[in-house]
PDB file of the backbone (N, CA, C, O) and the ligand in Angstrom, with CONECT records:
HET     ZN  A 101       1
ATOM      1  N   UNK A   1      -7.424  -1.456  16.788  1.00  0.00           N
ATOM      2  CA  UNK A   1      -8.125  -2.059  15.653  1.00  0.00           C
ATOM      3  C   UNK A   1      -8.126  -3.576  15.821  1.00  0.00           C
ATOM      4  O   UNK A   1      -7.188  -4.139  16.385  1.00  0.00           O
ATOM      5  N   UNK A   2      -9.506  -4.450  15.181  1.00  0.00           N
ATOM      6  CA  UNK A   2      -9.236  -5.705  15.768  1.00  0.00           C
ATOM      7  C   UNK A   2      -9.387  -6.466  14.495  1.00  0.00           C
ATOM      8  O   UNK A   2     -10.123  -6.081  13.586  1.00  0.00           O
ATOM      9  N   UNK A   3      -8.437  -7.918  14.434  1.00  0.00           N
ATOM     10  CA  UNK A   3      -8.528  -8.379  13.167  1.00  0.00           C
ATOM     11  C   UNK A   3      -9.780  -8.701  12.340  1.00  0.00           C
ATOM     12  O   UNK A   3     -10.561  -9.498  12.862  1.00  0.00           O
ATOM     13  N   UNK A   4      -9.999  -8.359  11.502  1.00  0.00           N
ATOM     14  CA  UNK A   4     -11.197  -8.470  10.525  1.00  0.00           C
ATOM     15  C   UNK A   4     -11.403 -10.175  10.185  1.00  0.00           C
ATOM     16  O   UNK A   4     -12.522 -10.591   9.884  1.00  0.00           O
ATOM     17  N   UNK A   5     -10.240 -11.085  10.266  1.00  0.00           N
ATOM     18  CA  UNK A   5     -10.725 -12.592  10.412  1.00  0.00           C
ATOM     19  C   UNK A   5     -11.145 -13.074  11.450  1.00  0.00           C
ATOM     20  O   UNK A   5     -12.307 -13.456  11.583  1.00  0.00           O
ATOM     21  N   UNK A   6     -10.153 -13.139  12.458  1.00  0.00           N
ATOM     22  CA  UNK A   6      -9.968 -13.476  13.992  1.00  0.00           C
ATOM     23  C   UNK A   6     -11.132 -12.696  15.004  1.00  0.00           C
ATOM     24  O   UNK A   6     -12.018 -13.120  15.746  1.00  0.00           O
ATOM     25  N   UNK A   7     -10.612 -11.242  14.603  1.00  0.00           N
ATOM     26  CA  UNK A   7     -11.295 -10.712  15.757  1.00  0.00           C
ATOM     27  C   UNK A   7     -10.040  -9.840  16.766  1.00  0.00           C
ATOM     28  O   UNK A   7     -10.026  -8.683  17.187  1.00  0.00           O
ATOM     29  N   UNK A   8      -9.071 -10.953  16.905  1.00  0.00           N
ATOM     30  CA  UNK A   8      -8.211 -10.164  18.157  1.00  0.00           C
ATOM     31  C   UNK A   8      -7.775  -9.138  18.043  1.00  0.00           C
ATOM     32  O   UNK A   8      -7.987  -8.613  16.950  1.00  0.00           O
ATOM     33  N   UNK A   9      -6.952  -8.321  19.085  1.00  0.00           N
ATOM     34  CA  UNK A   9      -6.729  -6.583  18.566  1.00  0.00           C
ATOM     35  C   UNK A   9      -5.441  -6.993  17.940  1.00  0.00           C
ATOM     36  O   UNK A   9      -4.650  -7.888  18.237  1.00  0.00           O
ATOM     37  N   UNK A  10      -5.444  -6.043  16.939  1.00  0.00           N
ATOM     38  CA  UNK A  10      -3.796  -5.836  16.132  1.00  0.00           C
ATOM     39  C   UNK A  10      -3.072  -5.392  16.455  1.00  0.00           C
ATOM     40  O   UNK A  10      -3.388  -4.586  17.330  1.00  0.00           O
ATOM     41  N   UNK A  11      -1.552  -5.446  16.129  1.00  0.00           N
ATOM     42  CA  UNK A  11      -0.569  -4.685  16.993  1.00  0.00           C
ATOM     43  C   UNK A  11       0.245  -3.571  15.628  1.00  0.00           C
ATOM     44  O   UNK A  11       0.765  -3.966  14.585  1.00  0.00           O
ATOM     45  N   UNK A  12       0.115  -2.259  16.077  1.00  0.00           N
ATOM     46  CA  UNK A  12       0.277  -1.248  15.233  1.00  0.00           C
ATOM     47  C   UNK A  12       1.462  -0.732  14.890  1.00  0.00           C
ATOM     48  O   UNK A  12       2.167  -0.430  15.853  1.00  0.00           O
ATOM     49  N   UNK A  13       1.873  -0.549  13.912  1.00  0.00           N
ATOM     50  CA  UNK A  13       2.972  -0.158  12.946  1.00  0.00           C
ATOM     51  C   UNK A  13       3.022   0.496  11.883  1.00  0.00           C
ATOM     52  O   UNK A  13       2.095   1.261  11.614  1.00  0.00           O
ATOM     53  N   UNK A  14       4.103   0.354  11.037  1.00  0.00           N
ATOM     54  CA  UNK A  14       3.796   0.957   9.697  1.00  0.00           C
ATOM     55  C   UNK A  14       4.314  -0.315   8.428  1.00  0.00           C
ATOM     56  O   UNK A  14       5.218  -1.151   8.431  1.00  0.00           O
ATOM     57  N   UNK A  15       3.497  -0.039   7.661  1.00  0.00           N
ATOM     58  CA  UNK A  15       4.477  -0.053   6.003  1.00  0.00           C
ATOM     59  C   UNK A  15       5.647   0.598   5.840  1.00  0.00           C
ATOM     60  O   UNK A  15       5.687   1.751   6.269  1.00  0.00           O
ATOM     61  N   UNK A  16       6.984  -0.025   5.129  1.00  0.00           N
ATOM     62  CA  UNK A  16       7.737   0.807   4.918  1.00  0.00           C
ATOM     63  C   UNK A  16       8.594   0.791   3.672  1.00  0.00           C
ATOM     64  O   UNK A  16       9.540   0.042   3.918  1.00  0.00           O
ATOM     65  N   UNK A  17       8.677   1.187   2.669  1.00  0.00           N
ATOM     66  CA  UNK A  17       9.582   1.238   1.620  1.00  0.00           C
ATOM     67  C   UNK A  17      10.462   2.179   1.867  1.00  0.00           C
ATOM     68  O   UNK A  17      10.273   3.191   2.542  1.00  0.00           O
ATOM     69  N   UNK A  18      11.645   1.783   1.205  1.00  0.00           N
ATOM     70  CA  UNK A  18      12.658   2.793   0.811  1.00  0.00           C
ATOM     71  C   UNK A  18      13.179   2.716  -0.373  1.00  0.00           C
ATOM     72  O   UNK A  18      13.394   1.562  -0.744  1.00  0.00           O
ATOM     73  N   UNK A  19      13.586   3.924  -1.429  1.00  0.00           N
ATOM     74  CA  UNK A  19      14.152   3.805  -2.569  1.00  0.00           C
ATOM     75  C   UNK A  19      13.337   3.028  -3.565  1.00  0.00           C
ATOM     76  O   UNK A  19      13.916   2.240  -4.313  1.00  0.00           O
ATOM     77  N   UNK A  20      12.005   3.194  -3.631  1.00  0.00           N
ATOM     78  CA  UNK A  20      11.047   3.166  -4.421  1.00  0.00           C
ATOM     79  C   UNK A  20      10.386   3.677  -5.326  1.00  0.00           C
ATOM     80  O   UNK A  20      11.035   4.628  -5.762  1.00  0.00           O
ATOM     81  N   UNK A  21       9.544   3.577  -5.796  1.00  0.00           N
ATOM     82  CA  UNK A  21       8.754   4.222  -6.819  1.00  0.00           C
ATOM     83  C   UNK A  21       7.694   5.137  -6.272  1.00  0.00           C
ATOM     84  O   UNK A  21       7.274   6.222  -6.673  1.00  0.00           O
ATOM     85  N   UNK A  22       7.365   4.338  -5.176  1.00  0.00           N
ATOM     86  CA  UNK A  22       5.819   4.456  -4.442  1.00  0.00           C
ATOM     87  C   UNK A  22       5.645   3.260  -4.297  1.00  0.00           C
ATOM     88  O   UNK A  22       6.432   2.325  -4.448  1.00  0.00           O
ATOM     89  N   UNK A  23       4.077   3.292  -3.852  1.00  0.00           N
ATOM     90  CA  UNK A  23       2.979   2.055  -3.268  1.00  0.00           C
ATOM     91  C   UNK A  23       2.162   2.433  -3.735  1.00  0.00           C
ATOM     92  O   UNK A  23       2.031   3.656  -3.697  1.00  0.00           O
ATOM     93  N   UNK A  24       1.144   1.624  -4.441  1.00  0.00           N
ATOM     94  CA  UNK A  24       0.294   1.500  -5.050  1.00  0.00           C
ATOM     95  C   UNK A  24      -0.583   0.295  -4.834  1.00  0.00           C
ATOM     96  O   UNK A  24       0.046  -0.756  -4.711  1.00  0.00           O
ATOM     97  N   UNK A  25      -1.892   0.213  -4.761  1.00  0.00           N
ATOM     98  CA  UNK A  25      -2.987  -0.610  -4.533  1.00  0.00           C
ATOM     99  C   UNK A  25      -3.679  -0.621  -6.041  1.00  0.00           C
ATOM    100  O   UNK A  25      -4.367   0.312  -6.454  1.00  0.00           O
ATOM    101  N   UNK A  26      -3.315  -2.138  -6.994  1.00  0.00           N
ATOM    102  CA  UNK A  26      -4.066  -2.159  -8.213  1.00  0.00           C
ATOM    103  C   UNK A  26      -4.895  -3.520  -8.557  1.00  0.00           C
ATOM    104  O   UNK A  26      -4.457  -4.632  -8.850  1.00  0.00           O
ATOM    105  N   UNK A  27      -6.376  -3.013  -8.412  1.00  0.00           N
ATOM    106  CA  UNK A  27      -7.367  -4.035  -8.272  1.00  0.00           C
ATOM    107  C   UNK A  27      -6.908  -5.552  -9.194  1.00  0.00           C
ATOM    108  O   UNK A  27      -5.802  -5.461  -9.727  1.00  0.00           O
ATOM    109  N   UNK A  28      -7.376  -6.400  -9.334  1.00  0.00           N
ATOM    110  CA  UNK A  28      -7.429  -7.475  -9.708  1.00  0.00           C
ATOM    111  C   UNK A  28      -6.117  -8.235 -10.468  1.00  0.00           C
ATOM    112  O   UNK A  28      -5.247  -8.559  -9.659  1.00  0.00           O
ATOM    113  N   UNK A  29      -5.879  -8.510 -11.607  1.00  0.00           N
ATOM    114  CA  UNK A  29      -4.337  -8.889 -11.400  1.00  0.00           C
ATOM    115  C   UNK A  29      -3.441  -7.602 -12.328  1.00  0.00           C
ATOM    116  O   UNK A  29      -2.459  -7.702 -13.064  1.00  0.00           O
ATOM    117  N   UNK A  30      -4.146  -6.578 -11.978  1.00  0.00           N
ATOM    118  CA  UNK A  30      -3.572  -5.658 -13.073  1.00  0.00           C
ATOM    119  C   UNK A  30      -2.076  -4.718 -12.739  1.00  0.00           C
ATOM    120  O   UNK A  30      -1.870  -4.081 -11.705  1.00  0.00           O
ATOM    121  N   UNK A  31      -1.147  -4.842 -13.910  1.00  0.00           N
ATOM    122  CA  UNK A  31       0.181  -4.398 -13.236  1.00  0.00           C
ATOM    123  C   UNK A  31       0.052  -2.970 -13.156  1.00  0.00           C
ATOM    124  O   UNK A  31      -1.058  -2.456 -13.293  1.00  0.00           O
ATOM    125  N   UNK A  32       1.035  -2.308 -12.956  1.00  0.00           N
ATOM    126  CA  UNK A  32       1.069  -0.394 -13.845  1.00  0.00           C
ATOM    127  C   UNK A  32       1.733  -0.911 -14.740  1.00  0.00           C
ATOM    128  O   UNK A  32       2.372  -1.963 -14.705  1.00  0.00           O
ATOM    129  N   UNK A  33       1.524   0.216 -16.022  1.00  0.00           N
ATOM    130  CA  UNK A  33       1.696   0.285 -17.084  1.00  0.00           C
ATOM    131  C   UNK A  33       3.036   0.848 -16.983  1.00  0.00           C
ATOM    132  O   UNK A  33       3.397   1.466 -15.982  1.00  0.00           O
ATOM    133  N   UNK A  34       4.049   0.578 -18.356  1.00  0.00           N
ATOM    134  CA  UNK A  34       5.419   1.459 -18.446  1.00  0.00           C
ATOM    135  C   UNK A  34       5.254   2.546 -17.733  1.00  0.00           C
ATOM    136  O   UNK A  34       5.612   2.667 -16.561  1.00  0.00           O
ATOM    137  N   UNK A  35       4.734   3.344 -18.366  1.00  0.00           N
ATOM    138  CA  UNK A  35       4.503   4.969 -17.842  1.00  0.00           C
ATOM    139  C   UNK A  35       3.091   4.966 -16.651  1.00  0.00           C
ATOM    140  O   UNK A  35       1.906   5.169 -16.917  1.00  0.00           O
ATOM    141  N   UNK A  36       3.665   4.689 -15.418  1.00  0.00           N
ATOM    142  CA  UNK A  36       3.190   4.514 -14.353  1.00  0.00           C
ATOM    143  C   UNK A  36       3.045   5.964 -13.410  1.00  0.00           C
ATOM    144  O   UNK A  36       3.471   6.069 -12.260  1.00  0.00           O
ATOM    145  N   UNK A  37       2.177   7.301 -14.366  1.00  0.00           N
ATOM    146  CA  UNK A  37       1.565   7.962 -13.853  1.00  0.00           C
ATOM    147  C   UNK A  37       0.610   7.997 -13.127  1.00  0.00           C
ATOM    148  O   UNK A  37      -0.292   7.216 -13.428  1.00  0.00           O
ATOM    149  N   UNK A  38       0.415   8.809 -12.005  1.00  0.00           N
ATOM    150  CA  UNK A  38      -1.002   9.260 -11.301  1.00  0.00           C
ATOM    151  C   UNK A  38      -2.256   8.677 -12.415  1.00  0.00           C
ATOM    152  O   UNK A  38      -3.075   7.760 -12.358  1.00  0.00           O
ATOM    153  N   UNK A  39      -1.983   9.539 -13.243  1.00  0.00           N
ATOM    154  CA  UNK A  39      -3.922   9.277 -13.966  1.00  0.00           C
ATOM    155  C   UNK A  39      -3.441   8.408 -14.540  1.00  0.00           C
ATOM    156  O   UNK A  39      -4.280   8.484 -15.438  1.00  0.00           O
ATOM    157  N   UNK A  40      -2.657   7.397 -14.945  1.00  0.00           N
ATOM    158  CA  UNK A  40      -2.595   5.896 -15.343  1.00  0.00           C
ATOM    159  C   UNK A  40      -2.889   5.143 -14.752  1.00  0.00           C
ATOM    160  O   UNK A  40      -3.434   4.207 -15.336  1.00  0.00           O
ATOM    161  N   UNK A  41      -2.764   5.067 -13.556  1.00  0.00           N
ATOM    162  CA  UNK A  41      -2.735   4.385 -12.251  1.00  0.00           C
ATOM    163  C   UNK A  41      -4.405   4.550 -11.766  1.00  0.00           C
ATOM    164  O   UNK A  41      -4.995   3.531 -11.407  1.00  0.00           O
ATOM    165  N   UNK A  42      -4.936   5.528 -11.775  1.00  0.00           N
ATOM    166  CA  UNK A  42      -6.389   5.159 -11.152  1.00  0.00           C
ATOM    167  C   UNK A  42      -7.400   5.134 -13.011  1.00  0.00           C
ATOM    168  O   UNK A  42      -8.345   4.406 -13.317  1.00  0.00           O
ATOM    169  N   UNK A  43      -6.780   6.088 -13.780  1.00  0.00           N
ATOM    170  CA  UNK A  43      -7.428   5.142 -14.748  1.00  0.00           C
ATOM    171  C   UNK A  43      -7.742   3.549 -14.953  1.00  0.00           C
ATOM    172  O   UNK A  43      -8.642   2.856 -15.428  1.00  0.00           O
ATOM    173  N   UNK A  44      -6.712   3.408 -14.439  1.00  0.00           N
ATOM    174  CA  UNK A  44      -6.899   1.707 -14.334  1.00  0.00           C
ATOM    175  C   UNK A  44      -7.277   0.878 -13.111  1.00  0.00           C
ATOM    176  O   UNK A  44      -6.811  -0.204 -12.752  1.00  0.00           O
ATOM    177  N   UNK A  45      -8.580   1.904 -12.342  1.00  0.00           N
ATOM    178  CA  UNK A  45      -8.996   1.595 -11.251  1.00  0.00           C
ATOM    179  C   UNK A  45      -7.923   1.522  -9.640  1.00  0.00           C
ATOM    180  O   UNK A  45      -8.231   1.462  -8.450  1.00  0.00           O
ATOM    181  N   UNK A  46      -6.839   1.557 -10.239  1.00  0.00           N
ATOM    182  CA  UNK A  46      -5.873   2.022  -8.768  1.00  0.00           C
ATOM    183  C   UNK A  46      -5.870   3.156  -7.815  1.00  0.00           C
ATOM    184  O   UNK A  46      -6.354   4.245  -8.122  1.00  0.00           O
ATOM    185  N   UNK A  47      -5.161   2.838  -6.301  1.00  0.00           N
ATOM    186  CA  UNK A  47      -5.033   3.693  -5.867  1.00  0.00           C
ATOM    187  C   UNK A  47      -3.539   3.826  -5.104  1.00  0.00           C
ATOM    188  O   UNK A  47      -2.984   3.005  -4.374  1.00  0.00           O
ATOM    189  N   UNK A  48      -3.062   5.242  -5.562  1.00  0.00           N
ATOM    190  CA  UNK A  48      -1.795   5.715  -5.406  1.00  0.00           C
ATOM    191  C   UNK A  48      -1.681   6.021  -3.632  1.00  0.00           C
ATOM    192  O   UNK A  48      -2.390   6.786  -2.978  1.00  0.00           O
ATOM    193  N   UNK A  49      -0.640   5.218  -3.182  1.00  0.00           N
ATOM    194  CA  UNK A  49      -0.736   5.036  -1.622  1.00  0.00           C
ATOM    195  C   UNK A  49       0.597   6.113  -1.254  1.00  0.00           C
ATOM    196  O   UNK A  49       0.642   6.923  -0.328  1.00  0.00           O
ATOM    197  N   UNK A  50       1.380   5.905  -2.032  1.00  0.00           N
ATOM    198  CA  UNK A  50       2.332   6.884  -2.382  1.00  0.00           C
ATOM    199  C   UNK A  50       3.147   6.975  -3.806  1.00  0.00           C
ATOM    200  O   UNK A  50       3.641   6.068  -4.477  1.00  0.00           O
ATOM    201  N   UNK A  51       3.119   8.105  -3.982  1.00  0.00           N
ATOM    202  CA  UNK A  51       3.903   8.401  -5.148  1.00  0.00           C
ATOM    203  C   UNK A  51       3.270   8.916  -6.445  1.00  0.00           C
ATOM    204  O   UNK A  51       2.692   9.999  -6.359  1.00  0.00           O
ATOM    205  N   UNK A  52       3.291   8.363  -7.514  1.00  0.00           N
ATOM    206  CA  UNK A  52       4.449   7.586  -8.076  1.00  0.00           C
ATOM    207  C   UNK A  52       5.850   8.898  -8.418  1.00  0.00           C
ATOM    208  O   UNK A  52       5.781  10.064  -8.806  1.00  0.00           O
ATOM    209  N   UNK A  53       7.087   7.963  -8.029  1.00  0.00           N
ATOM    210  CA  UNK A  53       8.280   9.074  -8.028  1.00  0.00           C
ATOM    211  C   UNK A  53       8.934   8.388  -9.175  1.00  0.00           C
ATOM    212  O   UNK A  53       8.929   7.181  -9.419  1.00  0.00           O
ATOM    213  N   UNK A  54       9.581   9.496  -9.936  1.00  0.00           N
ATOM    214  CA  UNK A  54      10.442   9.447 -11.014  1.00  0.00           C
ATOM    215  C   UNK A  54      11.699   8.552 -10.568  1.00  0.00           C
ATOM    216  O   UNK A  54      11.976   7.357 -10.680  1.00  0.00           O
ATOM    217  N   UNK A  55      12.518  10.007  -9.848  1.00  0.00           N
ATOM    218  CA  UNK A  55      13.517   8.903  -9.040  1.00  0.00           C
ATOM    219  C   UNK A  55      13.325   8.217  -7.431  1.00  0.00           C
ATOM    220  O   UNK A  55      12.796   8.619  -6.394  1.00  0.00           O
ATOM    221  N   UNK A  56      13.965   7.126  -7.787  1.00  0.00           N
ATOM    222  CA  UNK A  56      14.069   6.194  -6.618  1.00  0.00           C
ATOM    223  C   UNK A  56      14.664   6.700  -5.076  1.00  0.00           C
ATOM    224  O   UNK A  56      15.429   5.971  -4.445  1.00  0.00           O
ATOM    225  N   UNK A  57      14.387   7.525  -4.754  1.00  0.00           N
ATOM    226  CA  UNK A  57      14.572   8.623  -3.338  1.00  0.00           C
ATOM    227  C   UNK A  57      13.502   8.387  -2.375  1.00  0.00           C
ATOM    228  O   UNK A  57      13.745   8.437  -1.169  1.00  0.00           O
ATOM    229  N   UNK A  58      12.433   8.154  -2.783  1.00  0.00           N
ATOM    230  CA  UNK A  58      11.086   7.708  -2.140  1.00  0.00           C
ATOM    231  C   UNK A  58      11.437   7.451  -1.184  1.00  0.00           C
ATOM    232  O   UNK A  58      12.584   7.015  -1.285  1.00  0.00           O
ATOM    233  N   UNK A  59      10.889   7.468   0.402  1.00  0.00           N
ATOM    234  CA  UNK A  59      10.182   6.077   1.310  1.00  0.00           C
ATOM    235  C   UNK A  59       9.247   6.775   1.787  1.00  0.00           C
ATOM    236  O   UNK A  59       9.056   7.938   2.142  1.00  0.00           O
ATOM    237  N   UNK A  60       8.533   5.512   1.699  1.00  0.00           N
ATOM    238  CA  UNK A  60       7.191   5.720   1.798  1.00  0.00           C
ATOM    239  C   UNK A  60       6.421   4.544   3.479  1.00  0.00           C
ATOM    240  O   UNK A  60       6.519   3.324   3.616  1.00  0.00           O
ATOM    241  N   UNK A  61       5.615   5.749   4.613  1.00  0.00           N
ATOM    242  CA  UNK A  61       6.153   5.168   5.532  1.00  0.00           C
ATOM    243  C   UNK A  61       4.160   5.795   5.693  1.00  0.00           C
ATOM    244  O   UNK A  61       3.593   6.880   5.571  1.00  0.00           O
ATOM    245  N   UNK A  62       3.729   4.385   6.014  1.00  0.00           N
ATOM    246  CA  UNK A  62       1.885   4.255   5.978  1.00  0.00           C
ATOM    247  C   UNK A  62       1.638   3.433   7.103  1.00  0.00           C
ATOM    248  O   UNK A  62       2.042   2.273   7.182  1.00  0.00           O
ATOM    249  N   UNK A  63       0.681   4.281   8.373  1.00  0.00           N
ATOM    250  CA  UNK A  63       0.185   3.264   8.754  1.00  0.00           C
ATOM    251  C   UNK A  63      -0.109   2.342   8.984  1.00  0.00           C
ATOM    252  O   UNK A  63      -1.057   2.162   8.220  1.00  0.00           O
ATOM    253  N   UNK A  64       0.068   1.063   9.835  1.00  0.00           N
ATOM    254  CA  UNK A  64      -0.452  -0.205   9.169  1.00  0.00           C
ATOM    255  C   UNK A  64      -0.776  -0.963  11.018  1.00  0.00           C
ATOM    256  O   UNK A  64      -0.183  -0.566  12.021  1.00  0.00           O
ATOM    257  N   UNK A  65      -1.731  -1.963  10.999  1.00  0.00           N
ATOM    258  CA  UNK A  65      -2.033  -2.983  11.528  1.00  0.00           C
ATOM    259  C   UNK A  65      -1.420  -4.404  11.663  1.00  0.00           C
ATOM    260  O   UNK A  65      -1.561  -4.469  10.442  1.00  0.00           O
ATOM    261  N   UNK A  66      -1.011  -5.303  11.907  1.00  0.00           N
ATOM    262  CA  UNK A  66      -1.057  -6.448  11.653  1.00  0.00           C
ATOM    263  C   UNK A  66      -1.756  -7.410  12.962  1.00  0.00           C
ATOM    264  O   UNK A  66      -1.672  -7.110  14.153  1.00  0.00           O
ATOM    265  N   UNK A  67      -2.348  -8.441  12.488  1.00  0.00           N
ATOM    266  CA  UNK A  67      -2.422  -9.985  13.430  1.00  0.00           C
ATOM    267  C   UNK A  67      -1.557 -10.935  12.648  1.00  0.00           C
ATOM    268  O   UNK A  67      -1.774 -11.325  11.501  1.00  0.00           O
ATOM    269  N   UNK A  68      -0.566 -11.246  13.410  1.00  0.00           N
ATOM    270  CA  UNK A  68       0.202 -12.098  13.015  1.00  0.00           C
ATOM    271  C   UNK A  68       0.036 -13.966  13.015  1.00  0.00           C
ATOM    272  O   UNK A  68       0.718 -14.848  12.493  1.00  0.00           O
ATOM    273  N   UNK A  69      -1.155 -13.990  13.832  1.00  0.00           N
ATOM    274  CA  UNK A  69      -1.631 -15.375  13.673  1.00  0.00           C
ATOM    275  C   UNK A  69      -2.298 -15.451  12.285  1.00  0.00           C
ATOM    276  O   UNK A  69      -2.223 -16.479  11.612  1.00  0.00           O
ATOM    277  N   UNK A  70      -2.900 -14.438  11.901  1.00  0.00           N
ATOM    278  CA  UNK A  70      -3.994 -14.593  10.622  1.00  0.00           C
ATOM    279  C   UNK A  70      -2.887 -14.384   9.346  1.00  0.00           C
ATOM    280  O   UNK A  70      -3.081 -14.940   8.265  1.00  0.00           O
ATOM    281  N   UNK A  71      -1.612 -13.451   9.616  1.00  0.00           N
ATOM    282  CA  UNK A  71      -1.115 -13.090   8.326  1.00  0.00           C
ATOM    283  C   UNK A  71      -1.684 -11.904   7.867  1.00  0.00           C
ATOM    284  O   UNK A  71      -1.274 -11.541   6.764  1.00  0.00           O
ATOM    285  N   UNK A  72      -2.473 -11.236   8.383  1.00  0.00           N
ATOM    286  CA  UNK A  72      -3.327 -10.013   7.743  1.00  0.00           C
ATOM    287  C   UNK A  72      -2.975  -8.735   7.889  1.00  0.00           C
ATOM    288  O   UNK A  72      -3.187  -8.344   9.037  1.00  0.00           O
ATOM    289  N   UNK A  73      -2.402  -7.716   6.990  1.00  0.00           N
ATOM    290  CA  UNK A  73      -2.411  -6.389   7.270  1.00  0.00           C
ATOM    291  C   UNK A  73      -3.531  -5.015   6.530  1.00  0.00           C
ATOM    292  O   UNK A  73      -3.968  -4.703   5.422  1.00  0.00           O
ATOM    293  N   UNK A  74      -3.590  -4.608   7.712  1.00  0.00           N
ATOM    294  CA  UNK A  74      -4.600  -3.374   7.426  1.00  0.00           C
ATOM    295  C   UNK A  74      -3.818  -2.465   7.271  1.00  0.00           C
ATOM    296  O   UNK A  74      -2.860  -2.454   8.044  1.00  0.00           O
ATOM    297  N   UNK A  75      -3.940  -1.088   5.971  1.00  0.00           N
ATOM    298  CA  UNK A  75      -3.418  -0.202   6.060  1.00  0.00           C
ATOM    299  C   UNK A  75      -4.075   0.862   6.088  1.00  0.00           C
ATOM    300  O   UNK A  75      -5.269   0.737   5.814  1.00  0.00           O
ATOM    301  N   UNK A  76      -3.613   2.139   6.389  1.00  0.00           N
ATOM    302  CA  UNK A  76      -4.561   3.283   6.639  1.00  0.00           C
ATOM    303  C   UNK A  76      -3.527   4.124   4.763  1.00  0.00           C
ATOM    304  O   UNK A  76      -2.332   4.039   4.478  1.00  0.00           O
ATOM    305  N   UNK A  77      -4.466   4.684   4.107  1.00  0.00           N
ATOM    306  CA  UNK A  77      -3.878   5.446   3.225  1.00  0.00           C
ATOM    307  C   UNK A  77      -4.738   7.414   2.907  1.00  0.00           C
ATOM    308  O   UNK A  77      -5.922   7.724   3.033  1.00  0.00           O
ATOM    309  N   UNK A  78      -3.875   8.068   2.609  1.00  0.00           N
ATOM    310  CA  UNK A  78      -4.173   9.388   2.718  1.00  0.00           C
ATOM    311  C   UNK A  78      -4.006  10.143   1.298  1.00  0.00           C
ATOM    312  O   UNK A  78      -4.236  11.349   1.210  1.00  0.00           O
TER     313      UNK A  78
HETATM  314 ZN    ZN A 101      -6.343 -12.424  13.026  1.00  0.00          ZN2+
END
């Protein structure tokens, strides 16, 4: 994959949490809500990358890209 600023190829890895909630992608400056359910979460235009878990047992381990000259990561989500 090649950086979307730069151009150069990225060097491939993952995202990784542990002992989380999940990962979550939420458009513009919007937080999750207390009760940070599934249909809360894309009700409010989000998307659940992993999770959301009750208890903190999670890790959550995604695909990812980086160019490290640009600072930029790409992630792949499922
Ligand atoms: Zn770059």
């Amino acid at each position: 994959m090649n950086c979307p600023v730069c151009g150069k190829e990225m060097e491939k890895g993952h995202v990784i949490t542990k002992n989380s909630i999940g990962l979550f992608f939420m458009p513009g400056e919007k937080d999750l809500r207390t009760f940070y359910t599934r249909r809360n979460i894309e009700a409010d235009g989000g998307i659940v990358l992993d999770g959301p878990m009750t208890f903190r047992y999670n890790r959550t381990w995604l695909p990812a890209w980086v160019c490290r000259t640009c600072k930029k990561i790409v992630m792949e989500y499922w």
